[in-house]
DSSP file (Angstrom, degrees, kcal/mol; ACC not computed):
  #  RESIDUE AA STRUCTURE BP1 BP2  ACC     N-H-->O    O-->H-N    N-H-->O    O-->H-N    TCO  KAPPA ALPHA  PHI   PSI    X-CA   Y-CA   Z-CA
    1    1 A X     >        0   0    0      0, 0.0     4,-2.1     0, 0.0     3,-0.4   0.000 360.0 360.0 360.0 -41.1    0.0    0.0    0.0
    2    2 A X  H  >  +     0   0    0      2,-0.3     4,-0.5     1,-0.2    82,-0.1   0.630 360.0  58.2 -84.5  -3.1    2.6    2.5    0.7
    3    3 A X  H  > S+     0   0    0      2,-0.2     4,-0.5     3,-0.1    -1,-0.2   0.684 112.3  44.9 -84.8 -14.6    4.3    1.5   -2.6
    4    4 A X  H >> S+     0   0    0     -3,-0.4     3,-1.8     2,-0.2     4,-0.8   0.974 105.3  53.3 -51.9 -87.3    1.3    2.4   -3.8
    5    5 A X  H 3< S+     0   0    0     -4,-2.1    -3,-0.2     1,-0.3    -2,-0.2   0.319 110.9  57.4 -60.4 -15.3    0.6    5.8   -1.9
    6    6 A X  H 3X S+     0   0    0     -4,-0.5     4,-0.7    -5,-0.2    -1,-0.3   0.793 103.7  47.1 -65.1 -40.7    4.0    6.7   -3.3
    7    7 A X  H XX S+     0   0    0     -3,-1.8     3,-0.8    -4,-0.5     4,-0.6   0.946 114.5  45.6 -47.5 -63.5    3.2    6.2   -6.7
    8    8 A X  H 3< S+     0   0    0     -4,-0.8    -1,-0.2     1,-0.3    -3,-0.2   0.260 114.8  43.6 -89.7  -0.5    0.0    8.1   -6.6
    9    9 A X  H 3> S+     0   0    0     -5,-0.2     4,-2.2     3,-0.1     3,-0.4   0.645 111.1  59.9 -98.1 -16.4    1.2   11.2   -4.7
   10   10 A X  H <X S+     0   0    0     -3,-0.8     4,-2.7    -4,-0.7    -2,-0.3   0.891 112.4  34.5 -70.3 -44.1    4.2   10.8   -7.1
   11   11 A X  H  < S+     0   0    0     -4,-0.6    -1,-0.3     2,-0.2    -3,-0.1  -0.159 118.2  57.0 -98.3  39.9    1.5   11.3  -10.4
   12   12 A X  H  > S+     0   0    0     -3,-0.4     4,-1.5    -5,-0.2    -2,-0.2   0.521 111.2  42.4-108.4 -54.7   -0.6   13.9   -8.1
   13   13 A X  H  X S+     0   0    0     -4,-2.2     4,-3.2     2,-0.2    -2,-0.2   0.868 105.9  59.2 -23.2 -80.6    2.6   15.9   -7.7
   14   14 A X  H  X S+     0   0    0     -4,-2.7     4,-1.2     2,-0.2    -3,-0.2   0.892 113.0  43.9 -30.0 -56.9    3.7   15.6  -11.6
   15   15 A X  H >4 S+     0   0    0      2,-0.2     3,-0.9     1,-0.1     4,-0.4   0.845 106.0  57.7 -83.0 -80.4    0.3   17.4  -12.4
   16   16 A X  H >< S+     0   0    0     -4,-1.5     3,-4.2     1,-0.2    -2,-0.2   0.381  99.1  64.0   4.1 -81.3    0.5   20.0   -9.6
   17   17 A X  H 3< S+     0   0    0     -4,-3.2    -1,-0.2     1,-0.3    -2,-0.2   0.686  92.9  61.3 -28.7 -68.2    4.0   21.1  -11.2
   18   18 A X  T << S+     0   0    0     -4,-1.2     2,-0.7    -3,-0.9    -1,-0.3   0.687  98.3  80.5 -43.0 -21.3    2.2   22.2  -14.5
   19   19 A X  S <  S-     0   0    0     -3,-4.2     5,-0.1    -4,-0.4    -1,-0.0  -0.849  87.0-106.5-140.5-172.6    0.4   24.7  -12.6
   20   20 A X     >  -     0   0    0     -2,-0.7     4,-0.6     3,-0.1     5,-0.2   0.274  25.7-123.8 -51.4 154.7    1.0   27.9  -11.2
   21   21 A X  H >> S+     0   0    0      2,-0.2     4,-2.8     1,-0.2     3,-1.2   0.911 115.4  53.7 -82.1 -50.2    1.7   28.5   -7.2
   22   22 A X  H 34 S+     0   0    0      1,-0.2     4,-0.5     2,-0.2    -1,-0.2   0.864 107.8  42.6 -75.3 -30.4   -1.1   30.9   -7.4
   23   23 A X  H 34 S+     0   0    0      2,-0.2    12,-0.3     1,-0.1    -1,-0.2   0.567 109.5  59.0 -69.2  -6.9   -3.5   28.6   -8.9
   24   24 A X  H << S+     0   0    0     -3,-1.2    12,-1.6    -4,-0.6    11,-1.1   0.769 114.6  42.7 -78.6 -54.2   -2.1   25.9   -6.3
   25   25 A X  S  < S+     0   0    0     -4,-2.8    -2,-0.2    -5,-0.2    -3,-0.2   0.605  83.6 115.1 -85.9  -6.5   -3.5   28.7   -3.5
   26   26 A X  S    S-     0   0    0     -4,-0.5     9,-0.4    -5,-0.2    10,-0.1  -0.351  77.9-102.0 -90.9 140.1   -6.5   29.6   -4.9
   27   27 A X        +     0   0    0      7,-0.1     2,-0.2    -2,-0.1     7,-0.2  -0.211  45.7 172.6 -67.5 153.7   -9.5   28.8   -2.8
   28   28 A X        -     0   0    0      5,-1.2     2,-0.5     2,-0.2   105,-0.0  -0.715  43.9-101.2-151.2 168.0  -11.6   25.6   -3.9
   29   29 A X  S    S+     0   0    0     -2,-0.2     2,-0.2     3,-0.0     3,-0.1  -0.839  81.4 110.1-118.4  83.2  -14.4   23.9   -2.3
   30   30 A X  S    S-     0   0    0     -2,-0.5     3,-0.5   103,-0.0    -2,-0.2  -0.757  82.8 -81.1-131.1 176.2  -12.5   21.2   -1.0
   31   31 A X  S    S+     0   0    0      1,-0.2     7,-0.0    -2,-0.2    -3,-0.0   0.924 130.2  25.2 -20.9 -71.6  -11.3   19.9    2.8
   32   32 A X  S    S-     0   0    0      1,-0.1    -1,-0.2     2,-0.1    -3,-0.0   0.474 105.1-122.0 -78.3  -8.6   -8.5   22.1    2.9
   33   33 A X  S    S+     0   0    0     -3,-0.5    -5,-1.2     4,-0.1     2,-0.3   0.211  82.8  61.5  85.0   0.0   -9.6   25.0    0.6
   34   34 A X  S  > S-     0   0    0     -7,-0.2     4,-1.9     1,-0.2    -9,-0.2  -0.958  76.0-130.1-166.7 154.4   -6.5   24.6   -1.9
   35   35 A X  H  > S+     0   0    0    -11,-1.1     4,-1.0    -9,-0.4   -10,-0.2   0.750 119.3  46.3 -67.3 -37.5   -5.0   22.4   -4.2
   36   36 A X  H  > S+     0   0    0    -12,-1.6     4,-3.3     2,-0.2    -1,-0.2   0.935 112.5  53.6 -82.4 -46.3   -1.4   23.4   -2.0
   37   37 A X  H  > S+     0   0    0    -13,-0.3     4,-1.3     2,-0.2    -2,-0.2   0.748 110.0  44.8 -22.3 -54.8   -3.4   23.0    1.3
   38   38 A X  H  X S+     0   0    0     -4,-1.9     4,-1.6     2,-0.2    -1,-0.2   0.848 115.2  48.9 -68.9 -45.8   -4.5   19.6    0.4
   39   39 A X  H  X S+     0   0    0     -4,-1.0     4,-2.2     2,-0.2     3,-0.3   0.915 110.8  44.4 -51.6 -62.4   -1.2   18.8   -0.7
   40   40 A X  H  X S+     0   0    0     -4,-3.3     4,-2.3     1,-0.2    -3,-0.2   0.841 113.3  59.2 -71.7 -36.8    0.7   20.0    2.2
   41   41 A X  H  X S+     0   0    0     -4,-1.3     4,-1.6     2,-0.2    -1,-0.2   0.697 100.2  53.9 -17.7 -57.7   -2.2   18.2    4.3
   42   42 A X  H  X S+     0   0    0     -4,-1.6     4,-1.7    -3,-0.3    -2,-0.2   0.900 118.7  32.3 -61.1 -42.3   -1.5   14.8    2.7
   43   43 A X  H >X S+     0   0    0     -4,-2.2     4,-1.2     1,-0.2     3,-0.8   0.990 110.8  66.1 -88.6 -29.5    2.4   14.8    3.7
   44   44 A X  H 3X S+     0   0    0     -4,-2.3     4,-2.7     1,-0.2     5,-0.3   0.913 104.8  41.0  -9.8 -77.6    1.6   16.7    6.7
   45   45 A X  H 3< S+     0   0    0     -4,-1.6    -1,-0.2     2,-0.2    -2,-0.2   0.846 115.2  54.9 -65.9 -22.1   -0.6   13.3    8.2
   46   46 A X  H XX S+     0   0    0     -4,-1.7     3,-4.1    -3,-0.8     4,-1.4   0.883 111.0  42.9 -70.5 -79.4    2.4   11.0    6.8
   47   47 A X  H >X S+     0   0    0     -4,-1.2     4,-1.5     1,-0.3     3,-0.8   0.734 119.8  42.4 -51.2 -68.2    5.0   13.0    8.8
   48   48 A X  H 3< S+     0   0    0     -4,-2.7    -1,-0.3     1,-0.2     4,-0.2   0.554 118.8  41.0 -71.4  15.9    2.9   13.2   11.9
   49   49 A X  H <> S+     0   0    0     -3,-4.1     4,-1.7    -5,-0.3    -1,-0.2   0.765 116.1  54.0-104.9 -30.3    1.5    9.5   11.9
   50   50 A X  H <X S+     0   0    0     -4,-1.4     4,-1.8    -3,-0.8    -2,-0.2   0.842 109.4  45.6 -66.4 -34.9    5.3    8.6   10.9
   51   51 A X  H  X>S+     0   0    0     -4,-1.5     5,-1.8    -5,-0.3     4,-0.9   0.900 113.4  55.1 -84.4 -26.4    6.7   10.7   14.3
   52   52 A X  H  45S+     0   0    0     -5,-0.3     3,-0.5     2,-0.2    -1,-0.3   0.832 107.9  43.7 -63.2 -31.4    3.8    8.8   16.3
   53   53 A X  H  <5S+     0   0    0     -4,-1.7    -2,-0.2     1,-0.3    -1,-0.2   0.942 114.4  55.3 -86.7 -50.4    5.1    5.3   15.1
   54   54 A X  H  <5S-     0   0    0     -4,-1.8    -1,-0.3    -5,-0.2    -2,-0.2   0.388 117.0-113.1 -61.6 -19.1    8.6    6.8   15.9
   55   55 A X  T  <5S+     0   0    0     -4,-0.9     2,-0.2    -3,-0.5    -3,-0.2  -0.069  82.1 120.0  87.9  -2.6    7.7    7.7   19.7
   56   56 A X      < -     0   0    0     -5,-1.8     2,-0.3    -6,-0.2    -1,-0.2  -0.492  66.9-115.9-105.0 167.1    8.1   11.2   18.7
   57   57 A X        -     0   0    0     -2,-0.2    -1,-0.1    -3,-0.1     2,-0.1  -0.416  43.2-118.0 -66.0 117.1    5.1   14.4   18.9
   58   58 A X        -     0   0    0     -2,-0.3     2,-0.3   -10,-0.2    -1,-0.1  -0.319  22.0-137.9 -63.5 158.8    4.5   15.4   15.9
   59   59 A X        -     0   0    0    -15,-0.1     2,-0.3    -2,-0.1   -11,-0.2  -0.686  11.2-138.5-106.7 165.3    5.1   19.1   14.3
   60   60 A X        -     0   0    0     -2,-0.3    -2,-0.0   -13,-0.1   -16,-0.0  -0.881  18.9-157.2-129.9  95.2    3.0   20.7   12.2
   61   61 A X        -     0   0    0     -2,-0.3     2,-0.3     1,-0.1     3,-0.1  -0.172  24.4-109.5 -51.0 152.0    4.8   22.5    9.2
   62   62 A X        -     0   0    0      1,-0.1    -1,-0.1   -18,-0.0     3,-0.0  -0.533  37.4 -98.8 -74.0 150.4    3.3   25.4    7.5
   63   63 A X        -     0   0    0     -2,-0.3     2,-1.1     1,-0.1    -1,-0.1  -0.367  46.1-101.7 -77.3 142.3    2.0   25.0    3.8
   64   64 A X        -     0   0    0    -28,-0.2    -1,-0.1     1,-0.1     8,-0.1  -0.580  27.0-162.7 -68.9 115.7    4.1   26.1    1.6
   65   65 A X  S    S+     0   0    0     -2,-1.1     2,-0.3     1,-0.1    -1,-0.1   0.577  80.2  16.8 -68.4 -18.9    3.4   30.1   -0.1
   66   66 A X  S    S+     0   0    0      1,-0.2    -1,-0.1     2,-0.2     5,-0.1  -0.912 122.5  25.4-166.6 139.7    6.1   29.3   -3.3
   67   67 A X  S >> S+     0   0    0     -2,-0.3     4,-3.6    -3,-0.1     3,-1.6   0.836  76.7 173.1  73.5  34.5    7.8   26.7   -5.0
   68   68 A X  H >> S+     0   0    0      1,-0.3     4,-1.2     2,-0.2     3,-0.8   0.818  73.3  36.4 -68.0 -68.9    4.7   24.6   -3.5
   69   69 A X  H 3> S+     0   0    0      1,-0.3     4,-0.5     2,-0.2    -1,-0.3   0.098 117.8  51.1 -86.2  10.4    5.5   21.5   -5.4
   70   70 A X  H <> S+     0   0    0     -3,-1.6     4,-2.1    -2,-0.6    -1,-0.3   0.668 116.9  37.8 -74.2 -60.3    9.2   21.8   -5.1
   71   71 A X  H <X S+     0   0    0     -4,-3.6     4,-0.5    -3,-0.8    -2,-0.2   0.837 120.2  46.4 -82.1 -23.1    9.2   22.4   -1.4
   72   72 A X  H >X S+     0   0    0     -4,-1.2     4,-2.0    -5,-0.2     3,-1.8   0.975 102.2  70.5 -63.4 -43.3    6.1   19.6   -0.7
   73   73 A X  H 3X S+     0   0    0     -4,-0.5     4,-2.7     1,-0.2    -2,-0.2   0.870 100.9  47.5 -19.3 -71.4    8.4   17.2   -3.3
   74   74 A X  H 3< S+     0   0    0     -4,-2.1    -1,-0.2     1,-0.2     4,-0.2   0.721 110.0  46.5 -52.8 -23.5   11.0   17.0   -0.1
   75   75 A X  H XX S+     0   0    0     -3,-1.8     4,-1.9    -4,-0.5     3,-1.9   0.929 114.1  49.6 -89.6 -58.1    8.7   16.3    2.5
   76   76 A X  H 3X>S+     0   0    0     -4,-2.0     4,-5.3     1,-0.3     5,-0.5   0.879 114.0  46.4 -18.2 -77.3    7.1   13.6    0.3
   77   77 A X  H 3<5S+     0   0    0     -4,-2.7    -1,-0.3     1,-0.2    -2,-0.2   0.555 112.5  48.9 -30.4 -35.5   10.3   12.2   -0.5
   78   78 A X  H <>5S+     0   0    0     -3,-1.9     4,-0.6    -5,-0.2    -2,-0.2   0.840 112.3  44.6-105.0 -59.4   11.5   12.2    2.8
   79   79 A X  H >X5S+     0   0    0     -4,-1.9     3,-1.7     2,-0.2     4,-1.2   0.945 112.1  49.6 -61.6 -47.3    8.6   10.6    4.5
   80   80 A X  H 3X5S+     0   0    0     -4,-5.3     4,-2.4    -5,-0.4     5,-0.3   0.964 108.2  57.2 -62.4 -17.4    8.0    7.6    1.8
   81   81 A X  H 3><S+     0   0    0     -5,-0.5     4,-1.0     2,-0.2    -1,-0.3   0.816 117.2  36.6 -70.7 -20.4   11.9    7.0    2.3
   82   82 A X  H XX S+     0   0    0     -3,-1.7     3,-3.3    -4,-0.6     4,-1.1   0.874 118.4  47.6 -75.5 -67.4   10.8    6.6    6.2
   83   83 A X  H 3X S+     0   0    0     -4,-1.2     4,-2.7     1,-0.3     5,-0.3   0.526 113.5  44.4 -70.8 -23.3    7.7    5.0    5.6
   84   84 A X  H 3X S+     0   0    0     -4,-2.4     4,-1.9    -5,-0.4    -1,-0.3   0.840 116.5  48.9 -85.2 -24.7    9.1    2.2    2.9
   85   85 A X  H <X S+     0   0    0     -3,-3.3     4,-1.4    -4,-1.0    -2,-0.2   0.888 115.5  49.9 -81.4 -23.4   12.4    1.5    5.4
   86   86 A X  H >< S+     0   0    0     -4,-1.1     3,-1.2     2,-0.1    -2,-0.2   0.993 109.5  45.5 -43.4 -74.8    9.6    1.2    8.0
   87   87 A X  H >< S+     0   0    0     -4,-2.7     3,-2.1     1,-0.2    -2,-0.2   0.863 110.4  56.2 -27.9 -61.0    7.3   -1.2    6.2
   88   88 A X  H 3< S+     0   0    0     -4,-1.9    -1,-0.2     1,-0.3    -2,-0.1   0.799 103.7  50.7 -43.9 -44.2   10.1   -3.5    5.2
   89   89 A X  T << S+     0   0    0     -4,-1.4    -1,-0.3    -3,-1.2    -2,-0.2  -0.046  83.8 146.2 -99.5  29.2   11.4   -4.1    8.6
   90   90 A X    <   -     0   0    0     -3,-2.1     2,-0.3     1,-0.0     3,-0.1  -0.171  31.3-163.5 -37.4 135.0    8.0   -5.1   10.2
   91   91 A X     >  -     0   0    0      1,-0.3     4,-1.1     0, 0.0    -1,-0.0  -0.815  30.9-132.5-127.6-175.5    7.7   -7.3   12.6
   92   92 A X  H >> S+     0   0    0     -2,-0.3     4,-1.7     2,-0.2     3,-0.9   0.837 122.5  58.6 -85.9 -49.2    3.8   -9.3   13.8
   93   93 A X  H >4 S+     0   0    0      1,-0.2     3,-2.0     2,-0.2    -1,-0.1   0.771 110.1  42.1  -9.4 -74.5    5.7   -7.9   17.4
   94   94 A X  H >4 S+     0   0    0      1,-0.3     3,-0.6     2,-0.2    18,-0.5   0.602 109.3  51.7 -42.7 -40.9    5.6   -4.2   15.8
   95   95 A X  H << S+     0   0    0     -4,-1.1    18,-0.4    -3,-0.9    -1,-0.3   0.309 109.7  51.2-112.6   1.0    2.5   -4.1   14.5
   96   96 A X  T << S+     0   0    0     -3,-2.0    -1,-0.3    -4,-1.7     2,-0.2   0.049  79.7 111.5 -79.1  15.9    0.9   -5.3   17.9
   97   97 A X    <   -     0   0    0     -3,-0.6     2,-0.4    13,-0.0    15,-0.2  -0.550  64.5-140.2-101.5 140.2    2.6   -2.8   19.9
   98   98 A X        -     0   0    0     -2,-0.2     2,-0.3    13,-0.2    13,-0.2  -0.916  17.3-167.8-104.5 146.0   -0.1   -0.2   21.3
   99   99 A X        -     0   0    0     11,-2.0     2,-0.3    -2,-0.4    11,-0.2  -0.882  21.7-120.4-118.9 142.7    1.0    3.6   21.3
  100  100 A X        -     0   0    0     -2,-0.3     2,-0.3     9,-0.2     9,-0.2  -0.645  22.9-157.7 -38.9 122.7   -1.0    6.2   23.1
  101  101 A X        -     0   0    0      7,-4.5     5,-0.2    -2,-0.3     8,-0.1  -0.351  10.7-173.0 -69.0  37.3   -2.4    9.1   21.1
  102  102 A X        +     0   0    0     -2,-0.3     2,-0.3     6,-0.1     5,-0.2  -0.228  21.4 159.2 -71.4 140.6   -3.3   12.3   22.7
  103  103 A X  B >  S-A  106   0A   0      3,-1.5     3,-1.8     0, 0.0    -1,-0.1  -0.968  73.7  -9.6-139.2 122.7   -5.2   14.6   20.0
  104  104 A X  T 3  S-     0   0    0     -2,-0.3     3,-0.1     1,-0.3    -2,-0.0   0.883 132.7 -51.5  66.7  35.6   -7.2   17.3   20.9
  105  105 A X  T 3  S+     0   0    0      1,-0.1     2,-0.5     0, 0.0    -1,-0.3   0.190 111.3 107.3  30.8  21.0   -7.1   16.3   24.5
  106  106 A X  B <   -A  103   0A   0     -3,-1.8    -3,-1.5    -5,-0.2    -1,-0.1  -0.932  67.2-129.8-110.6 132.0   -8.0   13.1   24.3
  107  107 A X        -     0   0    0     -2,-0.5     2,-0.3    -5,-0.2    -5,-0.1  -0.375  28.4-178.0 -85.3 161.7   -6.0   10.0   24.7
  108  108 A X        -     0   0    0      2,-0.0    -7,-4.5    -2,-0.0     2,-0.3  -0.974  11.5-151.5-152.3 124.0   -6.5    7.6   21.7
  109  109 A X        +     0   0    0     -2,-0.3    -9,-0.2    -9,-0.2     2,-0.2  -0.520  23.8 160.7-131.0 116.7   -4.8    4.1   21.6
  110  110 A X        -     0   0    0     -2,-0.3   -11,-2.0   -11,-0.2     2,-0.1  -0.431  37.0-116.1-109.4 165.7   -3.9    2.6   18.6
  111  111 A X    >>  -     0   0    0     -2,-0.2     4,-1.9   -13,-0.2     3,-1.1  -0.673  40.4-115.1 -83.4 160.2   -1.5   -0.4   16.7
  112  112 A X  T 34 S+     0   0    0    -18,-0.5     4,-0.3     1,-0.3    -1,-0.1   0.108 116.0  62.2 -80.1  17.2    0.9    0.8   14.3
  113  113 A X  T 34 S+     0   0    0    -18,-0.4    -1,-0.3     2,-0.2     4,-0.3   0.062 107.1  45.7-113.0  34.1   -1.3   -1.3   11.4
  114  114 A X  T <> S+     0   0    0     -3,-1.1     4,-2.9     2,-0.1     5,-0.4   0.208 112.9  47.4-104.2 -41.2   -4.4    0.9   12.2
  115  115 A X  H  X S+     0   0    0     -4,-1.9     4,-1.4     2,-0.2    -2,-0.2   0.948 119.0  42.0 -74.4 -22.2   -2.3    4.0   12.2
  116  116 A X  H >> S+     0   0    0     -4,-0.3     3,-1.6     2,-0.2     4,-1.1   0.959 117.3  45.5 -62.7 -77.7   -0.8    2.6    8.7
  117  117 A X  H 3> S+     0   0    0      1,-0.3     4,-1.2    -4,-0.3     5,-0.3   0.693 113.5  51.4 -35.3 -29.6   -4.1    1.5    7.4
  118  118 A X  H 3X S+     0   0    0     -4,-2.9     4,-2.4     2,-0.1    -1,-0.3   0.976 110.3  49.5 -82.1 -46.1   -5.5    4.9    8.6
  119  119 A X  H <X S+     0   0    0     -3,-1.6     4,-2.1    -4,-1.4     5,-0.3   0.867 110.3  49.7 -54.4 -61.5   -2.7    6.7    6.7
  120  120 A X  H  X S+     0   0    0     -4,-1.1     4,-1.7     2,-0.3    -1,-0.2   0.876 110.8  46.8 -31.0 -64.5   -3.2    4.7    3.2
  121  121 A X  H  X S+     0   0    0     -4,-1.2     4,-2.7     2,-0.2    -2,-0.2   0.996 110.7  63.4 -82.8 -63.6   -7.0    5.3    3.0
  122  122 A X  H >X S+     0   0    0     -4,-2.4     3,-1.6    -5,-0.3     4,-0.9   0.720 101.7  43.3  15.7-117.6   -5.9    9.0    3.8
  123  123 A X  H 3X S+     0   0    0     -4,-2.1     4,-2.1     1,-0.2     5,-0.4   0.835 104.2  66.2 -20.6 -57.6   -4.0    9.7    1.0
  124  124 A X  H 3< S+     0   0    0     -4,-1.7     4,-0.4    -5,-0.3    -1,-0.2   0.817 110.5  33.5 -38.2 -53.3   -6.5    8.2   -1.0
  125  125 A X  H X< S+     0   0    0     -4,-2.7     3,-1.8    -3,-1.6     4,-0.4   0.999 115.3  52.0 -60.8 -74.3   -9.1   10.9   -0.1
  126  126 A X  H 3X S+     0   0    0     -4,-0.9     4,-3.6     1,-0.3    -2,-0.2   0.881 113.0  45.0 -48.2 -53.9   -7.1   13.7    0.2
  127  127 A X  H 3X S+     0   0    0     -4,-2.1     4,-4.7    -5,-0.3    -1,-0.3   0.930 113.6  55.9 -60.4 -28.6   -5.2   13.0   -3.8
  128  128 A X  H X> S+     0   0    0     -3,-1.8     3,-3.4    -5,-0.4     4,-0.6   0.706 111.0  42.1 -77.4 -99.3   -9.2   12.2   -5.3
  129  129 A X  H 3> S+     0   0    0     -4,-0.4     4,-1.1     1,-0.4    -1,-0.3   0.494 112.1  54.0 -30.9 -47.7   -9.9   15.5   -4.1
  130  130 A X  H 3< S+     0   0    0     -4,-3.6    -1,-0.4    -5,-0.2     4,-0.3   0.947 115.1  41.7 -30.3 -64.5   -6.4   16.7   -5.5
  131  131 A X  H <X S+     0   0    0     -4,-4.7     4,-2.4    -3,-3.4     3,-0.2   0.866 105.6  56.9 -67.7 -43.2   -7.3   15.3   -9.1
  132  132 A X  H  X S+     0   0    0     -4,-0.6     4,-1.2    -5,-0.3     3,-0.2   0.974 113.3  49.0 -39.8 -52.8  -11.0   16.4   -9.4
  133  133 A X  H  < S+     0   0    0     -4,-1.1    -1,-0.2     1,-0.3    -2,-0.2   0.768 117.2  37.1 -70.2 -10.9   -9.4   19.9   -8.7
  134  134 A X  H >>>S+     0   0    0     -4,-0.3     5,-2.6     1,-0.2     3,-1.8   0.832 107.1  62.6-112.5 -15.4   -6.7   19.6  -11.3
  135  135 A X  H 3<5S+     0   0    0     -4,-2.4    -1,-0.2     1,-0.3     5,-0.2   0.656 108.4  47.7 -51.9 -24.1   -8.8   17.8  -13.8
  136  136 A X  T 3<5S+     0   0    0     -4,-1.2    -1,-0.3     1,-0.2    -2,-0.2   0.115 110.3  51.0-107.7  11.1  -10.9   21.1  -13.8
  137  137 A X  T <45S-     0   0    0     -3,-1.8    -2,-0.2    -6,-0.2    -1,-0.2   0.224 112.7-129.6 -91.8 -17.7   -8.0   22.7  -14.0
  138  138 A X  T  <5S+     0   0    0     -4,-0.6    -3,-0.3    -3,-0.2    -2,-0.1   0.720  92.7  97.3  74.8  28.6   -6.8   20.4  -17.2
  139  139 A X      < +     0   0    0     -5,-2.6     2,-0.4    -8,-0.2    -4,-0.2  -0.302  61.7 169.0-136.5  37.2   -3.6   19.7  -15.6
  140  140 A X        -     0   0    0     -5,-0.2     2,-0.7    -6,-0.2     3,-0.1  -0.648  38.4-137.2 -90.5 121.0   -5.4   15.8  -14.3
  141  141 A X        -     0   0    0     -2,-0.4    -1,-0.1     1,-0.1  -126,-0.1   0.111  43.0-124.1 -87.8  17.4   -2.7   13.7  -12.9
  142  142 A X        -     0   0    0     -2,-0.7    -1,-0.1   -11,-0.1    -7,-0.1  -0.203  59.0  -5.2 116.1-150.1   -4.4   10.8  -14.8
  143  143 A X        +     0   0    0      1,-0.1     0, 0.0    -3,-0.1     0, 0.0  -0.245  56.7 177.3 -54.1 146.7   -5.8    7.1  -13.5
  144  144 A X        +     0   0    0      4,-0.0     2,-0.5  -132,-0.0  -136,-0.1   0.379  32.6 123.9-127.9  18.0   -5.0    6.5   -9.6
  145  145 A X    >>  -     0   0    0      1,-0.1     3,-2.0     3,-0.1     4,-1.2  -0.378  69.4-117.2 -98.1 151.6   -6.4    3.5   -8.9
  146  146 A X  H 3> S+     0   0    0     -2,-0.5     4,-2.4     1,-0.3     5,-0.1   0.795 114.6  55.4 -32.9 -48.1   -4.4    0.3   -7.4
  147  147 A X  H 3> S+     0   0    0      1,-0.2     4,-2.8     2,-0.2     5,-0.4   0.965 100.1  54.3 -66.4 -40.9   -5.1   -1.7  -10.4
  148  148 A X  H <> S+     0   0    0     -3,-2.0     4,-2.2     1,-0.2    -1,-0.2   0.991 113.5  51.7 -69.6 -41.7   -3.5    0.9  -12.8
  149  149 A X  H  < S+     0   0    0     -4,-1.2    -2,-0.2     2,-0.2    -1,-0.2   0.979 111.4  43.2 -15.4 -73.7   -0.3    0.5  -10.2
  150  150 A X  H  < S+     0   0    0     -4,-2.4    -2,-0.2     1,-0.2    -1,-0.2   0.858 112.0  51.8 -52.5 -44.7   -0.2   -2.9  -10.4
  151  151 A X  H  <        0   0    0     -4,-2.8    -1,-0.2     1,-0.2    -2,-0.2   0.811 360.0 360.0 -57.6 -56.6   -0.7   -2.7  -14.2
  152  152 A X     <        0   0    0     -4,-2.2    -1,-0.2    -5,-0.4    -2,-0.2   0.509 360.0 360.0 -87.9 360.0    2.3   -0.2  -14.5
């Protein structure tokens, strides 16, 4: 799944580039209100579910104002390089281990395969809502669905 959720932020990305940082920012009627928003959103919930598997609190970068798909491109990169050296080395141990959650003052506890599986489906939403917007933009980062993965 996350070889997957690499791919498809990878061709979400690719169309972003073609357009403009100020068409990126412009408000949309989506979650996050912009195609860079959304974006910065997606790696946003990889980095902090990635510092929760790690033991650590997550940060919450700011969305980027210029060079948005240059400067999301690093954090992308950066997290699927955690998340695939993560994945690899799994153990059934790991992936029974409960972590505490506090969000929003409330403790939450989950295994690190709900917070992966919660991360996956993620992405999934956020990038459809990404494509719609750039398909109406003409710039639509093309099929995204697992089979056309598998296929390529």
């Amino acid at each position: 799944m996350f070889r997957y959720n690499e791919w498809a932020d990878g061709k979400v990305l690719a169309a972003a580039a073609g357009v403009s940082d100020e068409e990126l920012a412009r408000g949309r009627t989506m979650s996050m209100g912009s195609i860079a928003k959304e974006l910065a959103h997606i790696v946003a919930a990889q980095e902090a579910w990635s510092s929760r598997l790690r033991g650590e609190e997550p940060s919450k970068p700011p969305a980027p104002e210029a060079d948005v798909v240059a400067t999301l491109r690093e954090r992308y990169d950066a997290s699927h390089a955690w998340l695939r050296e993560y994945a690899e080395g799994l153990t059934d141990g790991e992936l029974a281990r409960v972590i505490d959650v506090v969000w929003q003052g409330k403790t939450y506890r989950y295994t690190p395969w709900k917070m992966l599986m919660h991360l996956a489906n993620h992405g999934t939403q956020h990038r459809a809502e990404v494509g719609i917007a750039l398909l109406a933009l003409d710039a639509s980062p093309g099929d995204l669905d697992l089979d056309d993965f598998y296929f390529e």
